[in-house]
FIDRENRO-763877 format. One record per residue (C-alpha): residue number from 1; residue in three letters; chain; x, y, z. Coordinates in pm, 1 decimal, padded with zeros to 6 digits. Example, Ala and Ser with C-alpha at 12.3 -4.5 7.8 and 13.67 -1.06 7.14 Angstrom:
BEGIN
1; ala; A; 01230.0; -00450.0; 00780.0
2; ser; A; 01367.0; -00106.0; 00714.0
REM end
This chain:
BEGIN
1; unk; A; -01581.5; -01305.5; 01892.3
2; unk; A; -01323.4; -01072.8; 02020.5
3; unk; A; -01126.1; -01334.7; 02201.9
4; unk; A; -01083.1; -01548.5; 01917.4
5; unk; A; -00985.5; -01248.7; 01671.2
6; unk; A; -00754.9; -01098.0; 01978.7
7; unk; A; -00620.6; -01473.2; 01946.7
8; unk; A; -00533.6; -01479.7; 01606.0
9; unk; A; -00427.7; -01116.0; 01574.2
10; unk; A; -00152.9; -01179.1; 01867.7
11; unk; A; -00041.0; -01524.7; 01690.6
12; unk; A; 00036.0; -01369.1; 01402.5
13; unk; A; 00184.6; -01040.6; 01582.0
14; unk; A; 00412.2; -01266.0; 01698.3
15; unk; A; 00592.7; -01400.5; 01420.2
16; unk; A; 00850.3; -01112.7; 01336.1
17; unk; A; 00800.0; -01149.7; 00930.5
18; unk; A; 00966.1; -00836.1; 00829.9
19; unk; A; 00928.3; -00763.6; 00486.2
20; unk; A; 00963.3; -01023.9; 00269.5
21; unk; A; 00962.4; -01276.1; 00503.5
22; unk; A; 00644.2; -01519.1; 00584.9
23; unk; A; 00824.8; -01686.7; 00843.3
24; unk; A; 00482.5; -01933.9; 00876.0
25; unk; A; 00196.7; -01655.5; 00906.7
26; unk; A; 00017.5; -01742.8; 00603.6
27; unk; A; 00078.7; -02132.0; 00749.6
28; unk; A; -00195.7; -02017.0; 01017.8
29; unk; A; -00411.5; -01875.0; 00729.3
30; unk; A; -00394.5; -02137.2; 00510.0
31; unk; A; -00506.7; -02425.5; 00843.1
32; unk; A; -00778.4; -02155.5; 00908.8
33; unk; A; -00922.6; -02135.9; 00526.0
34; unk; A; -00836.9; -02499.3; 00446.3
35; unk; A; -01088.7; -02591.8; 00748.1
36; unk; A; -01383.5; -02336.5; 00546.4
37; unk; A; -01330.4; -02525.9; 00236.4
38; unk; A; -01129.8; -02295.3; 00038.6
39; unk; A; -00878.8; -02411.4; -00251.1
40; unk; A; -00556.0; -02322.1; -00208.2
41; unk; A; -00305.6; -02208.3; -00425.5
42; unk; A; 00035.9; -02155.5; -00307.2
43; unk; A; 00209.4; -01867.8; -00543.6
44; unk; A; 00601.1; -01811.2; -00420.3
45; unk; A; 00864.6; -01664.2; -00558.8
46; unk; A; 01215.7; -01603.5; -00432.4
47; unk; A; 01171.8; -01508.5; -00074.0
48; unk; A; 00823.4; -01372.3; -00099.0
49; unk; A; 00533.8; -01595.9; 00013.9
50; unk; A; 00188.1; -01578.4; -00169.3
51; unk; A; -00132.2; -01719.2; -00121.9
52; unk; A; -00464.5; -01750.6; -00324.4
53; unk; A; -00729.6; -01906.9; -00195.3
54; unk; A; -01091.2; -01950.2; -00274.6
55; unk; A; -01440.9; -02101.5; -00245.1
56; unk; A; -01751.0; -02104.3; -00380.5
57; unk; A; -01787.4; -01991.6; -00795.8
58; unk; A; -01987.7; -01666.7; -00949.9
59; unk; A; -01899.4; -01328.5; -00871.7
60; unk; A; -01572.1; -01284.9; -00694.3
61; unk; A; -01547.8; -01083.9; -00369.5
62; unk; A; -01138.6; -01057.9; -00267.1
63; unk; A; -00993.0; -00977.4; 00036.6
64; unk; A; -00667.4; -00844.5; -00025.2
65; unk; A; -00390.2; -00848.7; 00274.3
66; unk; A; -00034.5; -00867.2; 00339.6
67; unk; A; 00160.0; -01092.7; 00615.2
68; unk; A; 00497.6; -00896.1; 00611.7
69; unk; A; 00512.1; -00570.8; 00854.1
70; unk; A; 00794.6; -00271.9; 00877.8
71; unk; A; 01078.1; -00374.1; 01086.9
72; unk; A; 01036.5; -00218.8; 01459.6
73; unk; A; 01355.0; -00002.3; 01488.4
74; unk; A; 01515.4; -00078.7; 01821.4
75; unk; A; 01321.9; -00312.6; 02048.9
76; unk; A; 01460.5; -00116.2; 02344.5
77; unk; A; 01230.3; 00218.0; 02168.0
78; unk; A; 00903.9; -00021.3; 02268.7
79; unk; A; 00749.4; -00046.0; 02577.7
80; unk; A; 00721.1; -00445.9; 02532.6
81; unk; A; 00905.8; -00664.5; 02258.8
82; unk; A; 00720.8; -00531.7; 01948.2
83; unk; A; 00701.2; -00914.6; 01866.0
84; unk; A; 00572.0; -01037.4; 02188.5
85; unk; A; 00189.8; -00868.9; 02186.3
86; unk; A; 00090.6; -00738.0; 02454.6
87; unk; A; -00309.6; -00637.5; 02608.6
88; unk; A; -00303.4; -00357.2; 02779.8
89; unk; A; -00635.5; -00108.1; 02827.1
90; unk; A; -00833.2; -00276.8; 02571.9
91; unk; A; -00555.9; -00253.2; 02301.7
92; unk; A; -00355.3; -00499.0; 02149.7
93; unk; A; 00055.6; -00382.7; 02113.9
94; unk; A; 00268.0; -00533.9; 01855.9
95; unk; A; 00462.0; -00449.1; 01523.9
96; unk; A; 00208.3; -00489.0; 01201.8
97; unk; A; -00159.1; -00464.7; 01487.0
98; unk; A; -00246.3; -00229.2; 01289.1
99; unk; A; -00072.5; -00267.1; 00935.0
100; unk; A; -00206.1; -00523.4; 00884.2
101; unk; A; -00191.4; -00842.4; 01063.0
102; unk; A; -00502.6; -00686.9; 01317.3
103; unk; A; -00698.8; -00659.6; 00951.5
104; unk; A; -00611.5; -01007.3; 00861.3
105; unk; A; -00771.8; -01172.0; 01167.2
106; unk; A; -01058.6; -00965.0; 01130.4
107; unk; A; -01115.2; -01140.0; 00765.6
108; unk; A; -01032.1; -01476.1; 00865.6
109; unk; A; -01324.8; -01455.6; 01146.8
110; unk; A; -01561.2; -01317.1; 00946.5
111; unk; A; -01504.7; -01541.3; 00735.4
112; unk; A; -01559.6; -01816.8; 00943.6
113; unk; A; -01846.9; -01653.1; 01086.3
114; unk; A; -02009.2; -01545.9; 00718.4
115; unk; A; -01966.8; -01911.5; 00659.9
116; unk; A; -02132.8; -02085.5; 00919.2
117; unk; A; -02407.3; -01879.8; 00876.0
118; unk; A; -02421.2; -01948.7; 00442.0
119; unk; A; -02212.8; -02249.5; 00380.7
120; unk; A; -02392.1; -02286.7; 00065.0
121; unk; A; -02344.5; -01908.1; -00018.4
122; unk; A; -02390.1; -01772.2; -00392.0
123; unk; A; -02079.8; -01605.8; -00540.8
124; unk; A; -01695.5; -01651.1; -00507.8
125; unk; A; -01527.6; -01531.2; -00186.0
126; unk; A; -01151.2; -01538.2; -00201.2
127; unk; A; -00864.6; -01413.0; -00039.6
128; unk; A; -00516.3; -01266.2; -00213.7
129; unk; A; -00227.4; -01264.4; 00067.0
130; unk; A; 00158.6; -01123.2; 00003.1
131; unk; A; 00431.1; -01106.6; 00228.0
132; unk; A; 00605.3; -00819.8; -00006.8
133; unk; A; 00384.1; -00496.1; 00032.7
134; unk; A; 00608.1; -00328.0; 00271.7
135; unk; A; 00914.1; -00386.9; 00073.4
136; unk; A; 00983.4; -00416.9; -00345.9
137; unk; A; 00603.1; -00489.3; -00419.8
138; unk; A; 00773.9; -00691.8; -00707.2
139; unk; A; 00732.1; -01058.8; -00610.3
140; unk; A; 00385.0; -01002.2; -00450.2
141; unk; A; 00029.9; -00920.0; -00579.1
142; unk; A; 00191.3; -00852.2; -00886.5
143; unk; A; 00236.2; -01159.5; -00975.2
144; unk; A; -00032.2; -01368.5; -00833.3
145; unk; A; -00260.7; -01079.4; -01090.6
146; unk; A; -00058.4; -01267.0; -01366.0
147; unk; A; -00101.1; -01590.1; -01261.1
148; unk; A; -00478.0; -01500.6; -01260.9
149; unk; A; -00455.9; -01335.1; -01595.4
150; unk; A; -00317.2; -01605.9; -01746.8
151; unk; A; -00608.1; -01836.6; -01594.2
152; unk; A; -00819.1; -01619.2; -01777.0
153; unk; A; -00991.8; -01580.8; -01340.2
154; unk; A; -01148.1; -01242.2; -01315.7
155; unk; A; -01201.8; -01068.2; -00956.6
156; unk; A; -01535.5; -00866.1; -00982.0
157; unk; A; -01491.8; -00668.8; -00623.1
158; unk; A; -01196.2; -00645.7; -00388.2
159; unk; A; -01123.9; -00528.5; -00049.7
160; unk; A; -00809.2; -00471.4; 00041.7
161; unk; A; -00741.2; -00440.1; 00441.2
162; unk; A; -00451.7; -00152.4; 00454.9
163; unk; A; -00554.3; 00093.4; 00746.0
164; unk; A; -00767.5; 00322.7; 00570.2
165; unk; A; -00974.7; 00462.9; 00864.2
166; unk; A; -00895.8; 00765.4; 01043.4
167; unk; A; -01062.5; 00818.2; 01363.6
168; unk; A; -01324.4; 00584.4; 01399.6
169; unk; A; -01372.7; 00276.7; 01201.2
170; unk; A; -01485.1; 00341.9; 00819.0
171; unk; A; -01464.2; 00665.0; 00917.8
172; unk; A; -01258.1; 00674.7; 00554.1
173; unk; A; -01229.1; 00439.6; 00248.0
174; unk; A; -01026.4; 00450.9; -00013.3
175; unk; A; -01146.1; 00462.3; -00362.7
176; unk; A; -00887.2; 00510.0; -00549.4
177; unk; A; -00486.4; 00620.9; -00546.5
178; unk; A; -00269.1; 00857.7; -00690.9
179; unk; A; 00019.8; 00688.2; -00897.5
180; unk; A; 00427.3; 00763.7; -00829.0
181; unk; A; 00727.3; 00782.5; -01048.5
182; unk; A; 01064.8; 00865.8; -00965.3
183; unk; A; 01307.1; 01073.0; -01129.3
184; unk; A; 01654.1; 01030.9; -01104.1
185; unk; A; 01857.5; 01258.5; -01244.9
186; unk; A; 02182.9; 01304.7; -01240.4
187; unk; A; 02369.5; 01671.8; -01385.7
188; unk; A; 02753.0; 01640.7; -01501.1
189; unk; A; 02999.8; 01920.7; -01458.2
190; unk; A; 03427.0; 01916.1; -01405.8
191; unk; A; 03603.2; 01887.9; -01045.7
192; unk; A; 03815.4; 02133.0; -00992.6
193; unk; A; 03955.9; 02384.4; -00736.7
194; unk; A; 03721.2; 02630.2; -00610.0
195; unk; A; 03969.5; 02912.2; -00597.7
196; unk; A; 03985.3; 02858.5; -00959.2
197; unk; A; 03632.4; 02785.8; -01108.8
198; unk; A; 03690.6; 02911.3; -01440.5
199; unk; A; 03873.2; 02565.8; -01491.5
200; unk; A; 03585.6; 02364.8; -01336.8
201; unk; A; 03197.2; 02316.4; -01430.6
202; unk; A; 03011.0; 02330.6; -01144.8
203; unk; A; 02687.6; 02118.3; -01182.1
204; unk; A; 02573.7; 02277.3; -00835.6
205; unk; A; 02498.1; 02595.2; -00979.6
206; unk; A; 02358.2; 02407.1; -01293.3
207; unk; A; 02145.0; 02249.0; -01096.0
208; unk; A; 01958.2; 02487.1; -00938.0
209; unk; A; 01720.2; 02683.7; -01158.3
210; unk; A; 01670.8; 02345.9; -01339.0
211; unk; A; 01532.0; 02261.7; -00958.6
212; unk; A; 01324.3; 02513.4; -00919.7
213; unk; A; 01186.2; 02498.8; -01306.5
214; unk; A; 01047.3; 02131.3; -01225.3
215; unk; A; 00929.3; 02202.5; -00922.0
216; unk; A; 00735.2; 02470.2; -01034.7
217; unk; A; 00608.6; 02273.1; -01292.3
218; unk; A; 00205.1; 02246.9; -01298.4
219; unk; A; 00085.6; 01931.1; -01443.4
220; unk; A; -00324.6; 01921.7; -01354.0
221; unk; A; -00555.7; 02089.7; -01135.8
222; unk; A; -00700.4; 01749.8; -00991.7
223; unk; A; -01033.1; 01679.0; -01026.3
224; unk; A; -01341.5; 01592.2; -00767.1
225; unk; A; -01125.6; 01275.6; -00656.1
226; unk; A; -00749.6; 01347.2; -00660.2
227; unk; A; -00579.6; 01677.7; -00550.5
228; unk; A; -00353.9; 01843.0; -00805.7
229; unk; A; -00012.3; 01623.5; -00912.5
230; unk; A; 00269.1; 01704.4; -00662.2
231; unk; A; 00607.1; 01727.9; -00691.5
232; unk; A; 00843.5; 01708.7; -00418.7
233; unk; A; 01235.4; 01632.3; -00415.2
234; unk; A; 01374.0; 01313.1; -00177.1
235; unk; A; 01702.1; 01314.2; -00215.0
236; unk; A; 01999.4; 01555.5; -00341.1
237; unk; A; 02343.5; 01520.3; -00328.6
238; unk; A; 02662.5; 01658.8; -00402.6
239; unk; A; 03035.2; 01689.9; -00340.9
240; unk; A; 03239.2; 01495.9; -00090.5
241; unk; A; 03191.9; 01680.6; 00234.3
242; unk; A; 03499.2; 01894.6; 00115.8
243; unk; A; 03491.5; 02276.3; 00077.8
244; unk; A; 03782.3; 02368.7; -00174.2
245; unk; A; 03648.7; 02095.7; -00427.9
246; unk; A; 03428.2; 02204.7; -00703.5
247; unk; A; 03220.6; 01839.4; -00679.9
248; unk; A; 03164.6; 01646.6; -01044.3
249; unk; A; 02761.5; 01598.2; -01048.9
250; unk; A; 02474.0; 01655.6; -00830.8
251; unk; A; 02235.2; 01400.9; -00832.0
252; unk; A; 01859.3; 01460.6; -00719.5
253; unk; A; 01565.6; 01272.2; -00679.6
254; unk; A; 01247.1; 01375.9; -00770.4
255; unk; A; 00846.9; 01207.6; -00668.2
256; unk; A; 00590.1; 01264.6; -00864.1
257; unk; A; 00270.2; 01152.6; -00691.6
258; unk; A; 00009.1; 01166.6; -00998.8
259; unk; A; -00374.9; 01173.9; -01063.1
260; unk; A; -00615.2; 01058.3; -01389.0
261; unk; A; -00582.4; 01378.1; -01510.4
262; unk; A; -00202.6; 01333.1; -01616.4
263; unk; A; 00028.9; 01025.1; -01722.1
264; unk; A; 00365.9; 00932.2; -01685.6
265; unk; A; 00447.7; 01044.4; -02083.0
266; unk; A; 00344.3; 01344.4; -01976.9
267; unk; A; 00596.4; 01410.5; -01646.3
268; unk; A; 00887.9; 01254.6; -01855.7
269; unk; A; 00811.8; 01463.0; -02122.7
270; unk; A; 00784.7; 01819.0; -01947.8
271; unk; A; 01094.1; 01691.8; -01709.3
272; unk; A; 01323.2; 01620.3; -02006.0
273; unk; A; 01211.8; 01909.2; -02250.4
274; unk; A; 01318.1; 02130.5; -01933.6
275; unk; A; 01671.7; 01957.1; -01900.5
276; unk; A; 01717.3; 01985.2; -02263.5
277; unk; A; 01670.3; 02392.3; -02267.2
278; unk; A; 01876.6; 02421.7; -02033.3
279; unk; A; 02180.5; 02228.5; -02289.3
280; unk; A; 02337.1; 02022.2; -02010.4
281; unk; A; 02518.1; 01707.7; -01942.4
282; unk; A; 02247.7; 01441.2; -01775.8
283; unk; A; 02151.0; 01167.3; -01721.3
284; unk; A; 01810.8; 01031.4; -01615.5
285; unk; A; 01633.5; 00723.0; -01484.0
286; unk; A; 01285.8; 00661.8; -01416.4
287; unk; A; 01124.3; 00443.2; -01156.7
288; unk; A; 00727.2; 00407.6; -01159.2
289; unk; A; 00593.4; 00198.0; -00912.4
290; unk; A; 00263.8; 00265.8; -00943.6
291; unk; A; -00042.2; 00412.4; -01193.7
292; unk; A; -00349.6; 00617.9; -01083.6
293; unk; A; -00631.7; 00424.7; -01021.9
294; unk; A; -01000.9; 00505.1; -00960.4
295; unk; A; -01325.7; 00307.8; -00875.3
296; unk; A; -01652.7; 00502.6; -00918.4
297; unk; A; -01935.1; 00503.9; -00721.0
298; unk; A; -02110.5; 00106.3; -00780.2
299; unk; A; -02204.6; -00225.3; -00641.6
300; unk; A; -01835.6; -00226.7; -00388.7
301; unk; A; -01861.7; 00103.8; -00267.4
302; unk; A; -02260.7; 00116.6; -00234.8
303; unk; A; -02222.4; -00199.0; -00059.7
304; unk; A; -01993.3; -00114.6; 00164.2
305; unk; A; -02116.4; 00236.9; 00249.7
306; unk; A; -02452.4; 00061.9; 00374.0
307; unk; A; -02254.7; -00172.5; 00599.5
308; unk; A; -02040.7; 00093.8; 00743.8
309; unk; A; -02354.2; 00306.7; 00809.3
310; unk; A; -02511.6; 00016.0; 00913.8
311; unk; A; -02253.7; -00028.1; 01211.3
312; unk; A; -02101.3; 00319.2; 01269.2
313; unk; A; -02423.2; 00516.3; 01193.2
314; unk; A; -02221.9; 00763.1; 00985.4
315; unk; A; -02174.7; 00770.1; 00638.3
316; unk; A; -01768.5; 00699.3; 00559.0
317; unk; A; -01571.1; 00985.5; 00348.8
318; unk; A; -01415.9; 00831.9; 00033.0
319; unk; A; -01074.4; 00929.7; 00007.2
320; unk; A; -00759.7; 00882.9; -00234.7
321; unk; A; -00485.7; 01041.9; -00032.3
322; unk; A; -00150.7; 00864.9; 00086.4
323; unk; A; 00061.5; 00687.6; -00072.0
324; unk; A; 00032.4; 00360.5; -00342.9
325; unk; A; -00110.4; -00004.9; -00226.3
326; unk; A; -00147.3; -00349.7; -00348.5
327; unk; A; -00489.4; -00209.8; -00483.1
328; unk; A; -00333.1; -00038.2; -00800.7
329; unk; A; -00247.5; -00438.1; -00920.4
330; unk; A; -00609.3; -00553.7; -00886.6
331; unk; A; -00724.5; -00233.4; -01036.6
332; unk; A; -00591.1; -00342.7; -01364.3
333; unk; A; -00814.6; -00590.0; -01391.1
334; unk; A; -01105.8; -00437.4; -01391.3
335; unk; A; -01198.1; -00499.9; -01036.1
336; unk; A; -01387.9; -00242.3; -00856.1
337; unk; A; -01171.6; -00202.1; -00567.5
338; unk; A; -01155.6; 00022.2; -00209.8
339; unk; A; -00937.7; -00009.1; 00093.2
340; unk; A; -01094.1; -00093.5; 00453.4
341; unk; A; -00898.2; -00144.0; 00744.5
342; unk; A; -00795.7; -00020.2; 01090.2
343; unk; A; -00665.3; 00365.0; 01208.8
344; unk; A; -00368.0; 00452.2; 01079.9
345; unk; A; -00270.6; 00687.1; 01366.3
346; unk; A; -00009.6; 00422.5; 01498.5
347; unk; A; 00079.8; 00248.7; 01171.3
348; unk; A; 00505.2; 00207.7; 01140.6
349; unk; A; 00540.5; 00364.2; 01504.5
350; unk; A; 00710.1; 00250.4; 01806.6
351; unk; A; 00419.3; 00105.1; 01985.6
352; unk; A; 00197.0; 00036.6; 01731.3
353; unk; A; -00143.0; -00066.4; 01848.0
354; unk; A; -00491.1; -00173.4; 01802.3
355; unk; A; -00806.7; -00109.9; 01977.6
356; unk; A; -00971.9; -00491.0; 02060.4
357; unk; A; -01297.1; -00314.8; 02006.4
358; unk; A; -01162.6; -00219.8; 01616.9
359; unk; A; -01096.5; -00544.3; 01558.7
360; unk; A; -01447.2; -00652.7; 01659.3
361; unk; A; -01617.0; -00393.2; 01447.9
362; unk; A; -01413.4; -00443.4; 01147.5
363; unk; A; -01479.5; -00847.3; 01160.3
364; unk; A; -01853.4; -00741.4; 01180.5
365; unk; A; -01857.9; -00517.3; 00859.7
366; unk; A; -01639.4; -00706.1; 00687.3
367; unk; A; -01878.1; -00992.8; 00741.7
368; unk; A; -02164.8; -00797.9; 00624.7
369; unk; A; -02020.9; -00717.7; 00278.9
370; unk; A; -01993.0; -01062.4; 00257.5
371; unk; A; -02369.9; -01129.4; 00335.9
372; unk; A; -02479.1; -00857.0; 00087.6
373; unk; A; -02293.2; -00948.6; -00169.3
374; unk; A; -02262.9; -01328.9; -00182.7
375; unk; A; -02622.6; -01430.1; -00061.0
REM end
């Protein structure tokens, strides 16, 4: 088993689909499937490649994954040509081993496995593949959930491979995430000299107790899943690099990262009311790329907590830290959904890597949520 899923995992290491390119990975997944019997349906839009595939009808178990990986920085920063994988002490070196093209093969041979074993298996088991995650997330998941939506097709449990675990693996699953809008505000003064700045405005010194108001701001206290909402600022900018110029505007960026115990009415609201006191010129745009989501303890996460324990002996931590995934589209369907993958303690690095082992152990649980749920 590991030399085939080392196989796979190094094909489709090698094809450098930075996001949103495909560039022919899901080509290898859709030969692989096609053999199992799935039914394929090819989803694309502009450059972004998507696949749904599935077999069997009943109760729907997803796999969710993405082909597209980070771009490597310079090659010269690698130790080997982050697109040409390397083996090397019982690890597997290549841009996306870890996030998540290591994950991917671990499905697909499962899956093969799972199906050798059951080929007249109860239930649905089905796979959802992007090649947008790392990028917009606008062309992606998002869309094949409408396509499904419109086909009145309902997933009942999904999986989705990002590298949840820690340490050891499912050592940590995710449950849930916290959601993230973006506030872009911009505060207007008047140029001017700075040796006269009675006949300016400067929207520096505007700016800054409005700053410190909304990031004092307290929104929730969390509950027993999510931590309290924080607020943190990404960007700021004034001025020209010049020092007798009182600048025009400021513009700063502010990320919310949100749990269920707030919405995005809320932020807006407390954001803007605070702008307002303060009687200033502004302007303000919003970018929310994501909504809290939560699954509760049930079928998916029983399930998988016995196969984890089953394999690792130990009984995984459920988690909703980081940052948003491909999970929050399924969520809106009703799905029960958690994230299992590979460590994350290489993911977007120079080097990134995968233990061979991992990718065994991950095949083999990932393989037994399929058993005890679709037989």
């Amino acid at each position: 088993m590991i030399c085939s899923i080392t196989k796979l995992a190094q094909q489709l290491i090698s094809i450098p689909s930075i996001s949103p390119q495909d560039l022919g990975c899901q080509n290898i997944i859709i030969k692989r499937l096609c053999s199992m019997g799935f039914t394929i349906k090819q989803i694309n839009i502009n450059d972004t490649k998507n696949l749904w595939a599935f077999r069997g009808i009943g109760k729907t178990l997803t796999f969710l994954g993405h082909t597209d990986v980070v771009s490597p920085g310079k090659y010269e920063d690698w130790d080997t040509n982050p697109f040409d994988p390397v083996i090397r002490n019982g690890f597997v070196f290549g841009r996306g081993a870890s996030d998540m093209k290591g994950a991917l093969a671990s499905m697909i041979i499962a899956s093969e496995n799972f199906i050798k074993k059951f080929p007249y298996h109860t239930g649905r088991l089905s796979f959802l593949i992007t090649s947008d995650e790392e990028s917009s997330a606008i062309n992606g998941t998002t869309k094949v959930v409408e396509y499904l939506q419109n086909q009145n097709d309902i997933i009942d449990y999904c999986i989705v491979g990002e590298p949840s675990s820690t340490k050891t693996i499912g050592d940590v699953i995710k449950n849930g995430r916290r959601g993230s809008i973006t506030a872009n505000i911009t505060i207007n003064g008047m140029q001017g000299h700075i040796a006269y700045p009675h006949l300016a405005d400067n929207p520096i010194h505007k700016a800054l107790p409005i700053i410190l108001k909304i990031l004092s701001m307290k929104l929730d206290d969390g509950n027993e899943f999510f931590s309290p909402t924080s607020i943190n600022i990404a960007n700021i900018h004034s001025g020209e690099g010049i020092s007798n110029i009182i600048p025009k505007s400021l513009f700063v960026q502010f990320n919310i990262r949100f749990s269920t115990e707030t919405s995005e009415l809320k932020i807006q609201s407390q954001i803007i009311n605070i702008l307002n006191e303060n009687k200033i010129d502004y302007s303000i745009k919003w970018d929310i790329s994501g909504q809290p989501f939560l699954t509760k303890k049930g079928i998916l996460i029983d399930t998988v907590m016995q196969s984890i324990k089953f394999f690792n002996k130990k009984k995984p931590i459920l988690s909703t830290s980081g940052g948003t995934s491909d999970g929050r589209f399924i969520a809106l369907m009703g799905a029960e959904v958690i994230e299992l993958g590979l460590t994350n303690n290489t993911i977007h690095k120079i080097n990134e890597c995968v233990k061979i082992s991992d990718l065994q152990i991950l095949s083999c649980i990932y393989e037994d949520i399929m058993k005890r749920l679709l037989t």
